[in-house]
Every structure is written in structure tokens, then in C-alpha cells.
N, C-alpha and C positions, 0 to 999 in steps of 0.2 A: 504494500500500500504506500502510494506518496504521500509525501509532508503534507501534513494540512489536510487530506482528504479522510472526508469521512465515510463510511461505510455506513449502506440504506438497512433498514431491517427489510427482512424476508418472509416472503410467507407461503410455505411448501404446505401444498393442498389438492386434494382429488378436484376434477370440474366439476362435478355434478353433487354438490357437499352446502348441507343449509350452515354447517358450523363453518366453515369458510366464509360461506359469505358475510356474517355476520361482525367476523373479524375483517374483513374488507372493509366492508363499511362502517364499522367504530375507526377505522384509521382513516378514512375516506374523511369522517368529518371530524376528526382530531388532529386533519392536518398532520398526520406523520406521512412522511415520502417513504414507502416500500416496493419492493419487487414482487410480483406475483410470478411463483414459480408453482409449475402444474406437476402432481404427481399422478401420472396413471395407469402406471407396470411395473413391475420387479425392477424392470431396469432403469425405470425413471428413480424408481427409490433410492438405487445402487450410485448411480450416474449422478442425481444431483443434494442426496441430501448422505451417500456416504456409508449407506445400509445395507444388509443383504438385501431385503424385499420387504414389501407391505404387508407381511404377517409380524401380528405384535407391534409394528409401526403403531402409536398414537397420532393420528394424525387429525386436525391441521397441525404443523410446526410454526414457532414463531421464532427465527433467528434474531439475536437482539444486536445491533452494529458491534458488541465486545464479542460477538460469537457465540452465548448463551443461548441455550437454544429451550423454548416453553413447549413442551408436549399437548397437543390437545389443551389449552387454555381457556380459561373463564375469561372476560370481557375484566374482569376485576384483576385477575394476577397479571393479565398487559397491563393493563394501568399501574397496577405496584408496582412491576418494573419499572416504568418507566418515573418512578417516582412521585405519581401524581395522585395516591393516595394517603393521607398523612392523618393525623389525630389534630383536634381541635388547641390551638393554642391556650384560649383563656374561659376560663371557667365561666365570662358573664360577657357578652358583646350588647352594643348600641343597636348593633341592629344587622339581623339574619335575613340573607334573600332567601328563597327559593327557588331555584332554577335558574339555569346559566343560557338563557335565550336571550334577545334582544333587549324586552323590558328587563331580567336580572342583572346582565351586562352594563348595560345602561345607568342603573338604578347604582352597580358596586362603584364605576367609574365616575359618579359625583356624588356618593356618599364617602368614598375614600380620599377625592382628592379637596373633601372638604370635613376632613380632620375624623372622621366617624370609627371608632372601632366598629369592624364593618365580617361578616362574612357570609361566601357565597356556598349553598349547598346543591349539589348536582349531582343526580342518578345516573345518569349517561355520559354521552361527551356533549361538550361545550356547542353550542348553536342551537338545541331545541328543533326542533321542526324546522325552523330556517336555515338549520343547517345543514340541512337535505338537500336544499334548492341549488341546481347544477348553476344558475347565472341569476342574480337580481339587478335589473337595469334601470329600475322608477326610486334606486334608492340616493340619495340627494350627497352628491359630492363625486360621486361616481360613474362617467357619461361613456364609459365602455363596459362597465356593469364589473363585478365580482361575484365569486359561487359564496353560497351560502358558510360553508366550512371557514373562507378565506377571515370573512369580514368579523363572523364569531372569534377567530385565534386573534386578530387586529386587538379586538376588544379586550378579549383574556390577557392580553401581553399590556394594553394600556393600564386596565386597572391592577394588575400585578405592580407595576411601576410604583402605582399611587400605595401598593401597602395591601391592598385586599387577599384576605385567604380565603382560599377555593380548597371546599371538601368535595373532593371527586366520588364518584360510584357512592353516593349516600343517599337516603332515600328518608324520612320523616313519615312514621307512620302511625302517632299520638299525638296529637298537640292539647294541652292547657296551658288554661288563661289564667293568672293569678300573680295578687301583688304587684298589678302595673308590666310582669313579665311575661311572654310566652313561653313555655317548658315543653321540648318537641324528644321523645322519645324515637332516635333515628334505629333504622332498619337491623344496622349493625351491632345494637346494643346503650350505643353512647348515649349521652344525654346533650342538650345545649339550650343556654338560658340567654333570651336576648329582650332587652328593653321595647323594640317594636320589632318588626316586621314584614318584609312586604313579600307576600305569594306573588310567584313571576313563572308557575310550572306550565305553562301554555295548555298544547292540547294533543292529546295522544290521535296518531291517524285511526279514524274509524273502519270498521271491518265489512266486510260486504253480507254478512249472516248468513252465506250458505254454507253446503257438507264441503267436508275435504278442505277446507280454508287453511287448517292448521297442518292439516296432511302436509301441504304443497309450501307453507311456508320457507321461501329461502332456495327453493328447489323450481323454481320457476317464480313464486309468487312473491311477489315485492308489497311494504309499504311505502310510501314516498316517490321521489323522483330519480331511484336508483343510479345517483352520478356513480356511484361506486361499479355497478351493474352495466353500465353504458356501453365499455368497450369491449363486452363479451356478447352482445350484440347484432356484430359482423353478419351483413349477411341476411338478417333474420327476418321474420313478420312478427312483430310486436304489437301488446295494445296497453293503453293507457286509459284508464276508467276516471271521469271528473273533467269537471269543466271551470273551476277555477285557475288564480294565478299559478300555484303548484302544480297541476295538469298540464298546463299549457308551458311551463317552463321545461317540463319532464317532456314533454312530445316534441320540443324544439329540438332539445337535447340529444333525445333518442333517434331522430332523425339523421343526425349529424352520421352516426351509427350503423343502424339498422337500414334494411333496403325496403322496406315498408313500418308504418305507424299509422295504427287503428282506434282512433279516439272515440272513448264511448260516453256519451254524453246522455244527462238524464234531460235536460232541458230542448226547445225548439228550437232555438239559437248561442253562438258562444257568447255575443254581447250582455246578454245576463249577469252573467258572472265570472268573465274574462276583461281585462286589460285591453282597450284597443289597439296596440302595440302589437299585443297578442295575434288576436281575432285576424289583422292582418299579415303577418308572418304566418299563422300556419294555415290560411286561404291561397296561401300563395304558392306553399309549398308542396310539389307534386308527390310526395313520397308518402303525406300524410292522407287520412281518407277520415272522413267525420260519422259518426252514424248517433243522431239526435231520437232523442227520446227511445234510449235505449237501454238495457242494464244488461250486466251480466248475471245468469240464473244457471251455472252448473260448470263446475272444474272438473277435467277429465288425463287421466294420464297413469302411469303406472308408479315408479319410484320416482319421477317427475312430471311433473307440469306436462301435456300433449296438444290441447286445448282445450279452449272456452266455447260453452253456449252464451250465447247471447239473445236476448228477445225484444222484439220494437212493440210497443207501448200501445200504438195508435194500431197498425195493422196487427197485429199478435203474431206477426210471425217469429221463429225460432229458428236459428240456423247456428251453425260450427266454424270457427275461425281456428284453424291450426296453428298454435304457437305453444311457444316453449318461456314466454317473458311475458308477465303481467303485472301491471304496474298499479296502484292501487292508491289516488289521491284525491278521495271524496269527503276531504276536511275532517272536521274530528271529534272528541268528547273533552272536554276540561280532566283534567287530573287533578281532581278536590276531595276522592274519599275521607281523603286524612283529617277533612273538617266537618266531618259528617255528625262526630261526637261534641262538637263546639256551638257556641251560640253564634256562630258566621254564617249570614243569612248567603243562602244559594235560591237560583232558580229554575225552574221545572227541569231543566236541563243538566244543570249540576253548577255552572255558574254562578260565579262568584259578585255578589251584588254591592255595590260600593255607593258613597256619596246622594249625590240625590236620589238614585232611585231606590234607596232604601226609604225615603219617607211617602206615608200613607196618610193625606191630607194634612201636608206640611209637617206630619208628625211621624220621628222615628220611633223602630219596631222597641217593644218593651223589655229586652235586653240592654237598651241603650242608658248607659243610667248619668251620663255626663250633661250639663243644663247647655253645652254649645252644641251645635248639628254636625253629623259627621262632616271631616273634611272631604273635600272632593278625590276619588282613588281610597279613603279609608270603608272600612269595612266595617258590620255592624259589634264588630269590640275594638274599642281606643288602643291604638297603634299596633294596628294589625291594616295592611294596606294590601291589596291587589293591582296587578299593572299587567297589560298584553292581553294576551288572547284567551285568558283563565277568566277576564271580569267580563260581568253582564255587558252584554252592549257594548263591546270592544270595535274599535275597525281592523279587521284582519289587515295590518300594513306592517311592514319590516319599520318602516318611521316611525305610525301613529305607536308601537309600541317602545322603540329608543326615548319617546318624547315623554310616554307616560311613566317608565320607569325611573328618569331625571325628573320631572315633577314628583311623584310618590317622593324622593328623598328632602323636598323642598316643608313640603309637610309633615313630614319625621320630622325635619329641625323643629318647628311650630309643636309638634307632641311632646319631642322630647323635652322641651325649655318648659311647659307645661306643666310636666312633672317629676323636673327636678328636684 
């Protein structure tokens, strides 16, 4: 190896492997630079990872750039490796995010760069949902666009700078309210006690409810805009289910790719609920093919993926699209169970209900026991804030949520001077 260069991690894997992919894409949007090396005989074993053969082989392998090499790894022992799981510094913080998406990111990079003992806790990798997205172009400073992974690691390395600590792979799955503090019993055991609050865990991708959904996961069936999944591709007939910005980001994408892309849409037109940007880029594009008012209703295939039925809405017809890549970006459910047991009012949907529309003829819910009205992004227990795509009535934007996460920490200050 020459001076100065560094050595990419590796990642030696069967092609048709959902534990592969899965580590493809936590590195995909943790921004780590790896090699995908394929294992698929004896002599691939021998040849590139050093072995007799693929018996007793754990595979996937994860080469680490010192040469250590992870056996069939958990999403959590890559992260240890790589140092990005740690224990909580201090016994009491000003104020705990939740989730490391655009509102949490947001929300850490001007609570820390204005004095707050501050920390961020995050189940997966850094970006949330947005960090699925192969390209965002409508977001403000950026007029040739950035993928979704880049702008989240941007983020993570600025409020790093400013002090902020980030609990990786951690998950929060108690919270109480008591004494002015919130006490969140995490996943892993620990405990962490923070003065306020702001929930920032966006929205998990929703599922399509039919059989075989779990069968195929990973194995053809994608959630998201599979950047990770794109250049395996080659070649293929693909389809992409949703007609939002992430739909239509994932079919641009896929396109680049794939030698056909089948977007299945529930709606009559994409203008609904697409980006004009959009709508025009993939009208334009010959490779893509639209089919409106349509859903997918049955997965077919063996040890993977074969094809989709699909059925149109208006005529009832049912027909078979053979592919092996289906892409699954039909928006999503809030990740709020953990406040199920809390007096934090949610609505019908599971949504997290903040500021005015917690009051019911000027008057907030009777939990609320403070004589001022919630502040606007607060929730119905004093300093406990929601921001992004977790609160009622959010606007699904990579901005509206950057903007709402820096205001939430504007009105932490105002709590926390409160009740000091």
C-alpha cells in the first residue's frame, strides 16, 4: 500500500443475499466508501476472500480497511467497529433529540452551536428517510442537487464540530415525564435524563399489506429509493410503487440503471403528489412507463423476487410484470409507539400533535397544566417538542423540516430559562 492511501472496507457477499443487502445499504447511507465483492462458488470463496469454499463460510464478510475481517455481522457490531457506538457521556443533558434526520440534525447543529449540552439518539444511520433519496434538487443552496446520505454526513460532521454527541444504533423504548425531566429507558438497557426534548424520528416506509412481503424482503423487495440497489440493476425491468417526491426521485435514479422502469401509481395523474420538476423529467423519459390508478396485489417468485401482479383500479384488470427489483415508496407511519404510554397527545394516525393544534376552542387538552399555551413545535407536556415529519400537519420537505428543527431549539431556550 502507498503512503497516504487508505484502504476501502469490503464487502464479500452471495448476489442473491437479503443480509447483504442490508449491509449495502447501512453503508450506502453512512456514507462509508466500500467495495462490493461477489461470492458465488468455491472458487470465488478461495480466489477472493482466501478460503477453501463456502461451506462453514459465514457469510456476508465485512473487511475492515486494518484487515479485520466481521463474519456475518449485525448492522450494530459494523457500527462498533467502526467506533460509532459509545455510552452516554453525562448523567443529565439540556436536551435529547431523537433521530438523526433532517429536523434532529438541524435541531443538534443550533442547539450545540449555541452552548446547549445537547445529545442526539439514532436507531439506524444518520439521514432518516432522507437519506435514502439517490438526489434532492429543490433543496436551497444546492442547484446541482446532493443524494440524500451526502447532505445527512454534511450535517453529522457540522454539529460534531459544534460538541454534539451522537448515540448510534439506540432506540428509546419508555419515556417518562417527571420533575421538569424526560427519563427514556433506551433499547439497550441504559437510561438518559434530559431537561427537554425534541422527537425528530420521522416516518418508517409503509408496507404494501400483502402475503410474501417479508418472504421477498431484501431479495428483490426494497423499501425506499434503493440508491444502494441501483447498480445491480443493469439490464433489468424494474418497478417503483408511489407517486411522491421519493418515487419519483427512485425512478429517475433507477432509470439511469435499469433498461426499463414501471411506475405504479395509485393516483390519475403524477401532478398530485409529485414535484413539477419531476412530472416533467420522467414524461420525458422513454425508458420509464407510468400505469395510474394502479396497485400492486400479489408477489411471486421462488427464493426471490420473479414478479408482481399488479391490478388497475378503474378497468379491474390484473396482469404480471416480470421482474426481479421492486421498489416500495408509498410514504409512511410516524415512529411514536414509545409515546403511547405518555400524556403526548397523537392523532388518529399516530402523529404527533404540537402547538396550536392541540387546542380545542382556544383551550388546551387537560394534561396541560402550565397557565401559558403550548409553544408553537411543543407538545402536549412542557418541553417535550416534535419537529419533521413525526408532527401532525408537517410538510413532507427536506427544508420545511431543517427549518422546524432550528426553530424547536429557539423555544427550548424560552423552556429552558423558564424553568430554571
Amino acid at each position: 500500500m502507498a503512503d497516504g492511501e487508505r484502504r476501502r472496507v469490503r464487502l464479500f457477499g452471495q448476489p442473491q443475499s437479503a443480509e447483504a443487502y442490508a449491509l449495502r445499504d447501512y453503508l450506502q447511507r453512512s456514507v462509508v466508501a466500500f467495495d462490493w465483492v461477489e461470492i458465488a462458488s468455491d472458487n470465488d470463496c478461495q480466489m477472493r476472500l482466501g478460503l477453501l469454499g463456502l461451506k462453514g463460510v459465514r457469510l456476508p464478510v465485512v473487511e475492515l480497511p486494518d484487515g479485520r475481517r466481521l463474519f456475518a455481522p449485525s448492522l450494530r457490531e459494523v457500527a462498533n467497529s467502526f467506533g460509532w457506538v459509545t455510552q452516554p457521556k453525562f448523567k443529565e443533558y439540556d436536551l435529547s433529540i431523537y433521530g438523526a434526520g433532517p429536523a434532529g440534525l438541524s435541531a443538534a447543529v443550533y442547539a450545540a452551536s449555541e452552548g446547549l449540552r445537547a445529545v442526539v439518539i439514532e436507531r439506524d444511520a444518520v439521514g432518516g428517510q432522507a437519506g435514502s433519496s439517490s438526489l434532492i434538487e429543490n433543496y436551497l443552496g444546492f442547484p446541482d442537487g446532493i443524494s440524500g446520505a451526502e447532505l445527512a454526513e454534511r450535517a453529522r460532521q457540522q454539529a460534531s464540530k459544534f460538541g454534539i454527541e451522537f448515540l448510534m444504533m439506540r432506540e428509546g423504548v419508555k419515556a417518562v415525564f417527571h420533575d421538569d425531566r424526560i427519563h427514556v429507558d433506551l433499547a439497550d438497557g441504559s437510561k438518559l435524563v434530559a431537561r427537554a426534548n425534541i422527537c425528530a424520528t420521522g416516518i418508517e416506509w409503509r408496507r404494501l399489506d400483502i402475503p410474501d412481503e417479508a418472504k421477498f424482503l431484501g431479495l428483490g423487495l426494497y423499501y425506499g429509493g434503493g440508491a444502494s440497489e441501483a447498480p445491480f440493476c443493469a439490464n433489468q425491468h424494474v418497478v417503483v410503487v408511489g407517486g411522491g417526491n421519493s418515487a419519483g426521485q427512485a425512478v429517475m435514479n433507477l432509470a439511469n440503471h435499469a433498461a426499463r422502469v414501471t411506475m405504479i401509481v395509485r393516483n390519475k395523474a403524477l401532478t398530485a403528489t409529485l414535484s413539477r420538476y419531476l412530472v416533467d423529467r420522467i414524461l420525458a423519459n422513454p425508458a420509464v412507463e407510468i400505469r395510474y390508478e394502479t396497485e400492486v396485489t400479489k408477489l411471486e417468485g421462488d427464493d426471490i423476487l420473479r414478479r408482481v401482479e399488479i391490478t388497475s383500479w378503474q378497468a379491474g384488470n390484473v396482469e404480471s410484470i416480470d421482474t426481479g427489483k421492486l421498489f416500495v415508496c408509498i410514504g409512511g407511519k410516524p415512529n411514536t409507539e414509545w409515546a403511547k404510554d405518555t400524556e403526548i397527545v397523537r392523532d388518529g394516525a399516530g402523529y404527533i400533535v404540537t402547538g396550536p393544534d392541540l387546542l380545542d376552542q382556544g383551550r388546551p387538552p387537560e394534561c396541560w397544566k402550565l397557565k401559558r399555551m403550548p409553544y408553537y413545535l411543543e407538545t402536549s407536556v412542557p418541553g417535550s417538542f416534535a419537529a419533521g415529519d413525526v408532527r401532525h400537519r408537517a410538510v413532507n420537505r427536506v427544508a420545511s423540516a431543517v427549518g422546524e428543527g432550528a426553530m424547536a431549539v429557539t423555544f427550548i431556550h424560552r423552556y429552558l430559562t423558564e424553568t430554571a
